[in-house]
PLY file of the C-alpha trace (Angstrom):
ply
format ascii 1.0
element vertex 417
property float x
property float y
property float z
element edge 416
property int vertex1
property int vertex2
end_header
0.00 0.00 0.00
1.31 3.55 -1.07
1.14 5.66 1.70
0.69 9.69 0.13
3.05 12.37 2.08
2.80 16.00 2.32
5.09 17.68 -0.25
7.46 20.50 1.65
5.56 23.40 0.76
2.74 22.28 1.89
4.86 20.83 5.68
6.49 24.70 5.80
3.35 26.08 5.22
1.62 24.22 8.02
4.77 24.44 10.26
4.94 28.28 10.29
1.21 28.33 11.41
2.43 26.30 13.96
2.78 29.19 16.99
-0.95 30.27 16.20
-1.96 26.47 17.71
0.42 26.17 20.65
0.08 29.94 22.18
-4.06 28.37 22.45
-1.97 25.61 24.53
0.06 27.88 26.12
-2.98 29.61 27.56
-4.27 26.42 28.77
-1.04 25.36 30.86
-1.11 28.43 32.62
-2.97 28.36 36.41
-5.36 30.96 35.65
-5.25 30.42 31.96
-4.19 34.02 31.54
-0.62 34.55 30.06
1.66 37.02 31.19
3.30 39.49 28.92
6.86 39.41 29.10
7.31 43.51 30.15
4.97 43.04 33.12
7.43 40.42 34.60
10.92 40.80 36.43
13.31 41.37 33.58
16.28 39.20 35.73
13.35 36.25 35.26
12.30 37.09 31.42
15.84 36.91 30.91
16.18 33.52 32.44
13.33 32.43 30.49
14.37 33.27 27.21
18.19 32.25 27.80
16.70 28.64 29.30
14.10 28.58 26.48
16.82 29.37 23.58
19.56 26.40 25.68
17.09 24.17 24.83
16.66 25.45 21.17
20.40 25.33 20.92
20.08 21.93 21.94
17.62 21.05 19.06
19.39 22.87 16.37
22.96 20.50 17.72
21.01 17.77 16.89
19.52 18.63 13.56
22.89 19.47 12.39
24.44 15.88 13.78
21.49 14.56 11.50
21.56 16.24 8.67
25.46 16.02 8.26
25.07 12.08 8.64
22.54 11.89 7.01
20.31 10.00 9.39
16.83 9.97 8.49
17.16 13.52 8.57
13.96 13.91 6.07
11.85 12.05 8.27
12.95 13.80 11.65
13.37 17.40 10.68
9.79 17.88 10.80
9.60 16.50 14.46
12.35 18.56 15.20
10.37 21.63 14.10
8.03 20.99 16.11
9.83 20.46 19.05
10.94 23.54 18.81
7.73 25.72 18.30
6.55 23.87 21.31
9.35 24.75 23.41
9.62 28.77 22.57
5.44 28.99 23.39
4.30 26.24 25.92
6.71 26.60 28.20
6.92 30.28 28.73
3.91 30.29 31.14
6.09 26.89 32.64
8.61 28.92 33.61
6.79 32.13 34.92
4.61 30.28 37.24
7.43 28.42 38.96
10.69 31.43 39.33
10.22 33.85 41.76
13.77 35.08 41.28
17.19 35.03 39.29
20.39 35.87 40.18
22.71 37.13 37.56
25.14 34.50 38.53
22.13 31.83 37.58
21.92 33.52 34.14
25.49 33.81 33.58
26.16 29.75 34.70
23.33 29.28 32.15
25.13 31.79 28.70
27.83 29.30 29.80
26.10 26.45 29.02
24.55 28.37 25.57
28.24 29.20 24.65
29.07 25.28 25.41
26.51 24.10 23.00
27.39 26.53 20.26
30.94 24.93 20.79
29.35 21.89 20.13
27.54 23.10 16.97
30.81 24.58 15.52
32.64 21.14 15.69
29.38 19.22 13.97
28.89 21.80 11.27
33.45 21.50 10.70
33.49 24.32 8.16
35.74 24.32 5.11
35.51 28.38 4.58
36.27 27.92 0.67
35.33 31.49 0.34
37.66 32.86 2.58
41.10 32.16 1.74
42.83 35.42 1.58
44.77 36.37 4.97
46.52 39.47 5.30
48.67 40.82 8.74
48.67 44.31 7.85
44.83 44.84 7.15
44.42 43.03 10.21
46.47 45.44 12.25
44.79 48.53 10.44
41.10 47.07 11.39
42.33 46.51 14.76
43.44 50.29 14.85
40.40 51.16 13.67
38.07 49.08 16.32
40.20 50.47 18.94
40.13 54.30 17.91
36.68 53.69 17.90
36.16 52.99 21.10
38.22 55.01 22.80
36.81 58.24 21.60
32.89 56.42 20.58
31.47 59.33 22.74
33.36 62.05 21.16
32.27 61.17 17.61
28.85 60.61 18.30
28.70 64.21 19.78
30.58 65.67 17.05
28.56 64.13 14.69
25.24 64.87 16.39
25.94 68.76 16.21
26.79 68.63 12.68
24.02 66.40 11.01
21.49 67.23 13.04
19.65 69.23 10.74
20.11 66.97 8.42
18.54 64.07 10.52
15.53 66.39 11.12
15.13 67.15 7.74
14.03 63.16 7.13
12.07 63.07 10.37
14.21 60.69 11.90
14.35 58.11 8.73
18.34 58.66 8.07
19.70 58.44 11.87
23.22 59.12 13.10
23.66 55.30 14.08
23.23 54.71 10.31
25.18 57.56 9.19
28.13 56.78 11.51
28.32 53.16 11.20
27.85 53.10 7.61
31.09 55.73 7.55
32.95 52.96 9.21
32.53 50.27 7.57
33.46 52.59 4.71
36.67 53.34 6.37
37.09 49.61 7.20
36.48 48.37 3.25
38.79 51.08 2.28
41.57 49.92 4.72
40.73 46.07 3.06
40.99 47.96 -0.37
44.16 49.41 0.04
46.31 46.84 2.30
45.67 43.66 0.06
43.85 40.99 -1.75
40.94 40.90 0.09
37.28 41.74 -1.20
33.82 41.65 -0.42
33.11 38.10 -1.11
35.85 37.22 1.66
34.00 38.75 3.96
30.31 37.03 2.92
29.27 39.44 1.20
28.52 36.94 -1.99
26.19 39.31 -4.69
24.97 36.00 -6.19
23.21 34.84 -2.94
22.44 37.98 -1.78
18.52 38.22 -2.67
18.14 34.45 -1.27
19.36 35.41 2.56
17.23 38.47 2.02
14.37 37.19 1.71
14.66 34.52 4.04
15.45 37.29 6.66
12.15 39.20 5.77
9.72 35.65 6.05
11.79 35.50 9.61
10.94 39.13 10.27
7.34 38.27 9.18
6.65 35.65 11.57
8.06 37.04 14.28
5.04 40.35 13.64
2.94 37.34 12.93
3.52 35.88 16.43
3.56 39.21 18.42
0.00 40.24 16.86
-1.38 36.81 17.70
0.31 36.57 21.38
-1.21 39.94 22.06
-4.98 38.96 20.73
-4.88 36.04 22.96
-3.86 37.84 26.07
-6.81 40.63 24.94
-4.40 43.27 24.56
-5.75 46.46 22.64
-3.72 46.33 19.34
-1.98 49.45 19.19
0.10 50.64 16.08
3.54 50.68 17.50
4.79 54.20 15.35
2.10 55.91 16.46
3.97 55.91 19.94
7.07 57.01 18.80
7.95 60.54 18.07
7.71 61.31 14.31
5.59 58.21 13.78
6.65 55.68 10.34
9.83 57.37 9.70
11.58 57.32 12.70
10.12 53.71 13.34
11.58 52.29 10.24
14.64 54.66 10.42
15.37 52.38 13.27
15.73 49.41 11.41
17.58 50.75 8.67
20.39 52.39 11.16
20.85 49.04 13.60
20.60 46.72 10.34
23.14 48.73 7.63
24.11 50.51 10.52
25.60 48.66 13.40
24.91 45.18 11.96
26.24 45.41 8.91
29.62 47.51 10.30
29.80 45.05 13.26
29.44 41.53 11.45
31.73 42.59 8.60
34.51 43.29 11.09
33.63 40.73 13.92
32.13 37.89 11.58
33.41 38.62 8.88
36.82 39.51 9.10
37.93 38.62 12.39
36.44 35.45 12.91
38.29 34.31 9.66
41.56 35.96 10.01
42.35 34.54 13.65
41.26 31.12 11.63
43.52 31.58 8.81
46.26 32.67 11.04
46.33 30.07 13.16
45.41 27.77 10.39
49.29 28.82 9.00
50.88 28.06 12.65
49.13 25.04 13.30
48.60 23.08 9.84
46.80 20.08 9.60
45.11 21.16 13.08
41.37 22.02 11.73
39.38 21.97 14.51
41.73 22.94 17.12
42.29 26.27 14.69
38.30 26.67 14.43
37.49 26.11 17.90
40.39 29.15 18.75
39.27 31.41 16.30
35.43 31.21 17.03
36.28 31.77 20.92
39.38 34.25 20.71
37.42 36.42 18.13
33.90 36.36 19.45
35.45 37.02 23.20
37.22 40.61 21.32
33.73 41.41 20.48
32.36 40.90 23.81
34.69 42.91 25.31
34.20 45.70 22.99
30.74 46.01 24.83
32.02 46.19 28.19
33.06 49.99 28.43
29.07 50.74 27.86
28.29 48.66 31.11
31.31 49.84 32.97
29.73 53.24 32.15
26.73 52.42 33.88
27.91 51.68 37.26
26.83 48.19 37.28
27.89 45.42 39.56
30.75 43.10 38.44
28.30 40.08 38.49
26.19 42.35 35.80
29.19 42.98 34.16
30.23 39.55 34.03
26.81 38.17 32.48
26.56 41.20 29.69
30.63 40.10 29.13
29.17 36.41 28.65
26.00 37.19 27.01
27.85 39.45 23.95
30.12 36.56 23.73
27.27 34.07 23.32
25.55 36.77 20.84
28.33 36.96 18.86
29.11 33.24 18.63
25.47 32.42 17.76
25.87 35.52 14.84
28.94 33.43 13.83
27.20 30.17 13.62
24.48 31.93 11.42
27.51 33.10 9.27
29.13 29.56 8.84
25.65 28.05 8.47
24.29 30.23 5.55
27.91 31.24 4.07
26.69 34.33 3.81
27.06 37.87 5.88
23.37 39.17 5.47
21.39 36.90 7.82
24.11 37.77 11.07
23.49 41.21 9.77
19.81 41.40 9.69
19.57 39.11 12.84
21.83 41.22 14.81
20.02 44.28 13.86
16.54 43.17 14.61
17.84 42.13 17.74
19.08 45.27 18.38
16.03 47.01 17.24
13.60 44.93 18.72
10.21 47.03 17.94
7.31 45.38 16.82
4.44 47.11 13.81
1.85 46.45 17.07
2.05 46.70 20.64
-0.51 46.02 23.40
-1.32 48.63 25.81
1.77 47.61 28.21
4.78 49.81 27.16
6.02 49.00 23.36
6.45 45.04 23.72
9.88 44.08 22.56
10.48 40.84 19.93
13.76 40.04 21.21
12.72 36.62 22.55
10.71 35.89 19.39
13.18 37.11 16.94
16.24 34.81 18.60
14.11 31.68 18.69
12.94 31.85 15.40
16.72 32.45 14.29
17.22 29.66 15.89
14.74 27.75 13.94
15.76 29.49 10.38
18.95 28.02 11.11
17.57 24.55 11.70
15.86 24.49 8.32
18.72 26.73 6.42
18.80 23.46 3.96
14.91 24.34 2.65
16.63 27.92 1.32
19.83 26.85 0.39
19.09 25.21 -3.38
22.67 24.90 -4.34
23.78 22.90 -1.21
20.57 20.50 -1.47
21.15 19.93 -5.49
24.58 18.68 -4.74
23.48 16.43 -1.66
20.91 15.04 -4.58
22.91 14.40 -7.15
24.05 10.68 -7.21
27.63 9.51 -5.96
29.29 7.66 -8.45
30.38 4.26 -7.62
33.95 3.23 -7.74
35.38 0.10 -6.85
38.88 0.66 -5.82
41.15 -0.91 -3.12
40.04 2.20 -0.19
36.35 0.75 -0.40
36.18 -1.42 2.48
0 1
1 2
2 3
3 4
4 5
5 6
6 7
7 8
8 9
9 10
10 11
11 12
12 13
13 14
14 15
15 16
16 17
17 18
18 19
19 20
20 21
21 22
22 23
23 24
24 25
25 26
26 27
27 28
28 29
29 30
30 31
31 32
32 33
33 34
34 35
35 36
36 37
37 38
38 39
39 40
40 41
41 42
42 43
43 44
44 45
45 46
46 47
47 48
48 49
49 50
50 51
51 52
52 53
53 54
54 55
55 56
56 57
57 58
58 59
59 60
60 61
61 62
62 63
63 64
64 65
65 66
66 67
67 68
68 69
69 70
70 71
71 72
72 73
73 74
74 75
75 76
76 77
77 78
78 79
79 80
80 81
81 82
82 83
83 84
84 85
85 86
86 87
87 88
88 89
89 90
90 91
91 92
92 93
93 94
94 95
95 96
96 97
97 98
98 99
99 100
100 101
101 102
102 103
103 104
104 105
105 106
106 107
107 108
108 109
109 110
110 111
111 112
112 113
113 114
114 115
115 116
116 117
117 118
118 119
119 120
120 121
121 122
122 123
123 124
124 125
125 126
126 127
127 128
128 129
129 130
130 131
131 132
132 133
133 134
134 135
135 136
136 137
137 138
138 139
139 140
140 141
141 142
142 143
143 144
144 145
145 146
146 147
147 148
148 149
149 150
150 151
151 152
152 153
153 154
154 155
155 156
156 157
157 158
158 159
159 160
160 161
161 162
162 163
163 164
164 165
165 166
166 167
167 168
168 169
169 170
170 171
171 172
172 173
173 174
174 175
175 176
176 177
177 178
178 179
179 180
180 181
181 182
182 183
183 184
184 185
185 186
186 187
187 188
188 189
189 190
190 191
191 192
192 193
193 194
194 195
195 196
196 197
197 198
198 199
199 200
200 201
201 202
202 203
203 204
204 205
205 206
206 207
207 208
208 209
209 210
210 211
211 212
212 213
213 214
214 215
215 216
216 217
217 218
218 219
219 220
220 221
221 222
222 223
223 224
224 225
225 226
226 227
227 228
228 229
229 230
230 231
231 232
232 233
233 234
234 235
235 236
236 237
237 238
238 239
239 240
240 241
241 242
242 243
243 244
244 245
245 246
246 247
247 248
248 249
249 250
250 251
251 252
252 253
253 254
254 255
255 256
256 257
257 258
258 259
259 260
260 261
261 262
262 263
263 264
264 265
265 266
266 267
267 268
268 269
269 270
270 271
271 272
272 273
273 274
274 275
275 276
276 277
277 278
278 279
279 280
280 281
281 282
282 283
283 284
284 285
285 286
286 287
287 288
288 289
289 290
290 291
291 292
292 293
293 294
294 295
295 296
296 297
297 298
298 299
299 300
300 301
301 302
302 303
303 304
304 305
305 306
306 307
307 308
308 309
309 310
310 311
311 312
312 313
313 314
314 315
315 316
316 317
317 318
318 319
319 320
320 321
321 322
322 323
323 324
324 325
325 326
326 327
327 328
328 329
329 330
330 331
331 332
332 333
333 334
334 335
335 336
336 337
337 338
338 339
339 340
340 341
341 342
342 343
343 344
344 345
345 346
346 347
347 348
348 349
349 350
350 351
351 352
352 353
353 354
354 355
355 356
356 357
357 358
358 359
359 360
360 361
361 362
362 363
363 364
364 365
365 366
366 367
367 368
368 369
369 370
370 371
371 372
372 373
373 374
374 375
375 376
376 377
377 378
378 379
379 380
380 381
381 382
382 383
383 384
384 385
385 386
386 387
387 388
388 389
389 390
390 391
391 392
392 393
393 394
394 395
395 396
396 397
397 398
398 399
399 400
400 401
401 402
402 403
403 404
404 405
405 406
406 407
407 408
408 409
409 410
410 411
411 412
412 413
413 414
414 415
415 416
């Protein structure tokens, strides 16, 4: 008997419609069957939720990729795996709230820890080759590393200079062109100029392929999609008054999608290309010449060494704020596991615009609606669905599935045991 299956249009279709079903669930786990927004709760316990939430996500997406690189039964499982992990970001949210009280930061930093331990995990399974990144150069590396560092030492100083002299200009567009876009974007100018001028290395080194370009686009705007999706249907279910979120913001649309465009092309795109980008690969290639034949060993250095630089870069802002040292030691921890998540998305899709557009929206977590709670941030949603993207990168990436289905040619030769 021929059993008929579901073709994988039709599974996506029904798996991204997937969070409308288990937030009803959700609901119906809770004690009072009324779910709690995530701003109306202790942020040291919505923090431990989403970082114990995402663990367990990271968890998931370790074992898809054991799967899928060997190849076992990955077709069949991927689906359950999907699942698994809608269920996980929605039902147990109202788990969790309902049995913490209270979170130290210690708790959440012993628990980024264990998220940076299973991203270790995921680097060694996934065992990239880098083909595109071959090109290694000391003295751009010492330029961008001038660069980074005269950039943080005098951050404040150029934001204020350039806030007296564009600010007319930035009023002029209502808020649409910001000064995070306008600095950043001169950066990374500076930074492909010093590239440009101190040796072989281009654009496609860094990820920045034009030929898949459109492809991680528009898998980054179905991602951003859901994510509104989600938010507008979390909020109807808790009764929230749907409240256009620009409305609520000074200068309304512009300044709302302004936003966007200055912590995506802004900070994203300036921060991946030097952290992701070049960094991440450099320390790699480097090593790569000192070491040899040691792969992994090379790898597993350059995704820590690099990805701790960038967490460190972050530090002055919390020093700045007079924060405790165990505060300082999670948002330390936290960057780092940011950063090493951004660099799995890089190695996963080969490409530099998802870790751009992830970190970005991330950054810029502001939804179209919001309830009538304070603007209700999509930083939980927007990581977890990452999370997922990443999972099922192989259902958007045509030219690695055509060559896992084209057939191996058999050869009978005295190595085939």
């Amino acid at each position: 008997m021929r059993v008929r299956t579901l073709s994988d249009k039709t599974l996506q279709a029904i798996l991204f419609c997937m969070p409308i079903l288990f937030l009803g669930v959700s609901l119906c786990v809770s004690d009072d069957g009324h779910f709690q927004m995530a701003n109306q709760i202790d942020v040291t316990i919505r923090m431990f939720m989403d970082r114990l939430i995402v663990f367990l996500l990271l968890l998931l997406f370790l074992l898809s990729i054991f799967m899928e690189k060997n190849r076992t039964s990955w077709k069949k499982t991927r689906s359950l795996l999907v699942i698994s992990a809608l269920t996980f970001m929605i039902v147990l949210r109202p788990i969790i709230l309902n049995h913490v009280d209270s979170v130290s930061y210690v708790s959440l930093s012993v628990l980024t820890a264990a998220q940076i331990g299973v991203l270790i995990m995921v680097l060694f399974v996934l065992n990239p080759k880098l083909t595109n990144c071959n090109h290694s150069n000391g003295f751009s590396f010492l330029l961008v590393f001038l660069l980074v560092g005269l950039t943080i030492m005098f951050n404040h100083s150029i934001v204020e200079i350039s806030t007296n002299m564009l600010q007319k200009y930035v009023e002029l567009t209502n808020g649409f062109i910001t000064f995070r876009l306008i600095i950043n974007l001169l950066l990374f100018l500076i930074f492909m100029a010093c590239l440009k001028i101190s040796g072989p290395l281009k654009s496609k080194d860094l990820g920045l392929d034009p030929s898949t370009f459109l492809r991680s686009l528009w898998a980054c705007l179905l991602l951003w999609c859901v994510v509104q999706i989600t938010v507008v249907v979390e909020l109807l279910f808790t009764k929230e008054k749907l409240t256009v979120t620009f409305r609520m913001i000074e200068d309304g649309f512009p300044r709302w999608l302004g936003g966007y465009l200055g912590y995506i092309w802004g900070v994203g795109l300036f921060e991946e290309a030097v952290f992701r980008g070049f960094l991440f690969v450099q320390v790699f290639l480097f090593l790569k010449r000192k070491w040899g034949v040691y792969q992994k060993r090379c790898l597993l250095c350059a995704f820590i060494l690099s990805q701790m630089i960038f967490g460190l870069v972050h530090v002055p802002d919390s020093i700045g704020s007079h924060v405790g040292m165990d505060r300082l030691l999670f948002r330390f921890m936290d960057v780092t596991a940011a950063g090493m998540l951004f660099t799995i998305a890089f190695i996963r899709t080969n490409h530099l615009v998802v870790p751009v557009v992830i970190h970005g929206v991330l950054d810029y977590s502001v939804p179209i609606f919001s309830g009538s709670a304070p603007i209700q941030e999509t930083t939980y949603w927007v990581l977890s669905y990452s999370i997922l993207l990443l999972m099922v990168w192989s259902w958007f990436d045509t030219d690695r599935k055509a060559a896992r289905e084209e057939p191996v040619p058999t050869t009978h030769s005295a190595e085939t045991f």
